[in-house]
C-alpha positions in Angstrom: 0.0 0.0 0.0 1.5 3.4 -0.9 1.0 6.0 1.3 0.9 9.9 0.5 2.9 12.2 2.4 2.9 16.5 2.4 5.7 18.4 1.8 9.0 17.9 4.1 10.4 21.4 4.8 13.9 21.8 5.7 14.7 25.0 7.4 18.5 26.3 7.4 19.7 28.5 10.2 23.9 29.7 10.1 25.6 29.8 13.4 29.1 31.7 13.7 31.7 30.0 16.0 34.2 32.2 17.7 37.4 31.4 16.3 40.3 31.7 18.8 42.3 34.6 19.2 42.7 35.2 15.6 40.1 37.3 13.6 39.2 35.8 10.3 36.5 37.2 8.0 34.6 35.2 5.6 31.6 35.7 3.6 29.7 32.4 3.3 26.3 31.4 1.0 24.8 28.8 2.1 20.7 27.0 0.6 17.9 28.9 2.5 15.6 26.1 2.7 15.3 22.6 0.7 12.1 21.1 0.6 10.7 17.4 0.2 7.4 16.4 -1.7 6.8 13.0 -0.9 4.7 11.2 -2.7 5.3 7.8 -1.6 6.2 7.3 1.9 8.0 3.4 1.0 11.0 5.6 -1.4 13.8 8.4 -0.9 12.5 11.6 -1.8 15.4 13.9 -3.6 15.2 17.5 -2.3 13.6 20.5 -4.2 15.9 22.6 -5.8 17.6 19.8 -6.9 21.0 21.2 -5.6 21.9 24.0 -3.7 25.8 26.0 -3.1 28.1 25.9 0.2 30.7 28.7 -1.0 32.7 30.8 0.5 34.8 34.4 -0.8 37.2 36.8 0.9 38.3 34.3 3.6 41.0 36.3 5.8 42.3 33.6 7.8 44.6 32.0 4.9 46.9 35.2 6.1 47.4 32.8 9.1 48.2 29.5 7.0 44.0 28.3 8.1 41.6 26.9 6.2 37.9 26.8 6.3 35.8 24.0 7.1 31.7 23.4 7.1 29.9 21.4 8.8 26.1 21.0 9.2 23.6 18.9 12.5 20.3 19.4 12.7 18.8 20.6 16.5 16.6 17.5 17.3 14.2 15.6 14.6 11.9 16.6 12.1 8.8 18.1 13.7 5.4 16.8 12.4 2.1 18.3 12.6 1.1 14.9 14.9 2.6 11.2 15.3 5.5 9.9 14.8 8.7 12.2 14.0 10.5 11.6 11.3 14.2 10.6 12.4 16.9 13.3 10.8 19.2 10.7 10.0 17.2 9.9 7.4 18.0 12.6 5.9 21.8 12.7 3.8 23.5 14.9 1.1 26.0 14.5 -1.7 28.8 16.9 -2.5 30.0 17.7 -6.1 32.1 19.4 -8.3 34.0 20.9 -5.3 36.2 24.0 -6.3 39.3 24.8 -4.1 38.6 22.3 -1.5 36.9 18.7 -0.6 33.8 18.3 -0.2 32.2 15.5 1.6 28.8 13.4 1.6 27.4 12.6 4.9 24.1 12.0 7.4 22.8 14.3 9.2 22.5 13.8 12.8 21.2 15.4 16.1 24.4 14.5 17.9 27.4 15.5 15.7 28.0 17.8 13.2 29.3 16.2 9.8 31.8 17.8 7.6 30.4 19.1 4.2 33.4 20.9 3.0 36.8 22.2 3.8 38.9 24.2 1.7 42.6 23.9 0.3 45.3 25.8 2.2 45.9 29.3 0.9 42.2 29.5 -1.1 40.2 32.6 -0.3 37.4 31.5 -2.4 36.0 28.3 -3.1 32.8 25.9 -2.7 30.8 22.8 -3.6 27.4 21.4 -5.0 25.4 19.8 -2.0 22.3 17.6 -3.0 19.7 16.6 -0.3 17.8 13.3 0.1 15.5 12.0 2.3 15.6 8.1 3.0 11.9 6.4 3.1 10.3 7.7 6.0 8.2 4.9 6.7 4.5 4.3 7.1 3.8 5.6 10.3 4.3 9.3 9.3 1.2 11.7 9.1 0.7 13.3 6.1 1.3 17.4 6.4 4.4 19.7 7.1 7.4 18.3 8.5 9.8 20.7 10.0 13.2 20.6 10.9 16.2 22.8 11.6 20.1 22.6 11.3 22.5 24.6 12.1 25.8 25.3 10.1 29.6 25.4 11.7 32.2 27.3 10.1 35.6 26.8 11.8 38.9 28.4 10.7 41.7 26.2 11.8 
């Protein structure tokens, strides 16, 4: 039996870290918000835009040999309009075409964050493709808005 789902919403929130005694200055772009029609609760659902840009420009702290890394958690589970919660490690992403730096695929969790990119030594600019999917959710989900929240880690190091 297939089962009908609403619309998954996926809320991103940046958070600054302090960053030592240095001062480094970096101007990031990051997705707004991905969202997830799904239309059959038993299948992953690929997030809407299709892909979205980490980047970053004018990063200061390579004057001090640093580079940049990204990394992304989510604050607790989705939240759903009633029932069960859908888990946020269902939900993963893929990096591409990474320019001046790695990037890396990974789960999200409400534990850890998880490294999405980190630039090459001496780059001011750089960035990567990042690609959102939402494992099968499973039957016991109510249909209707799902929310959920992550926060984003930039650390100089």
């Amino acid at each position: 039996m297939i089962r009908s789902a609403g619309v998954v919403a996926l809320g991103l929130w940046v958070m600054t870290v302090p960053l030592g005694s240095f001062v480094e200055t970096v101007k990031i772009t990051i997705p707004a918000a991905v969202g997830f029609s799904v239309t059959n609760v038993s299948v992953a659902t690929a997030g809407s835009p299709a892909s979205g840009i980490v980047a970053f420009s004018q990063f200061t702290g390579t004057d001090n040999g640093q580079v940049l890394r990204v990394s992304v958690k989510a604050d607790s589970n989705f939240v759903p309009p009633s029932g069960t919660a859908i888990p946020a490690s269902r939900l993963s992403w893929t990096t591409s075409s990474a320019a001046n730096g790695t990037g890396s695929n990974g789960v999200l969790s409400t534990s850890v964050y998880g490294q999405v990119f980190q630039s090459s030594p001496t780059k001011k600019a750089g960035g990567v493709s990042i690609s959102w999917s939402l494992a099968a959710p499973g039957t016991a989900i109510r249909a209707g808005v799902h929310t959920l929240t992550v926060r984003w880690k930039l650390e100089a190091f």
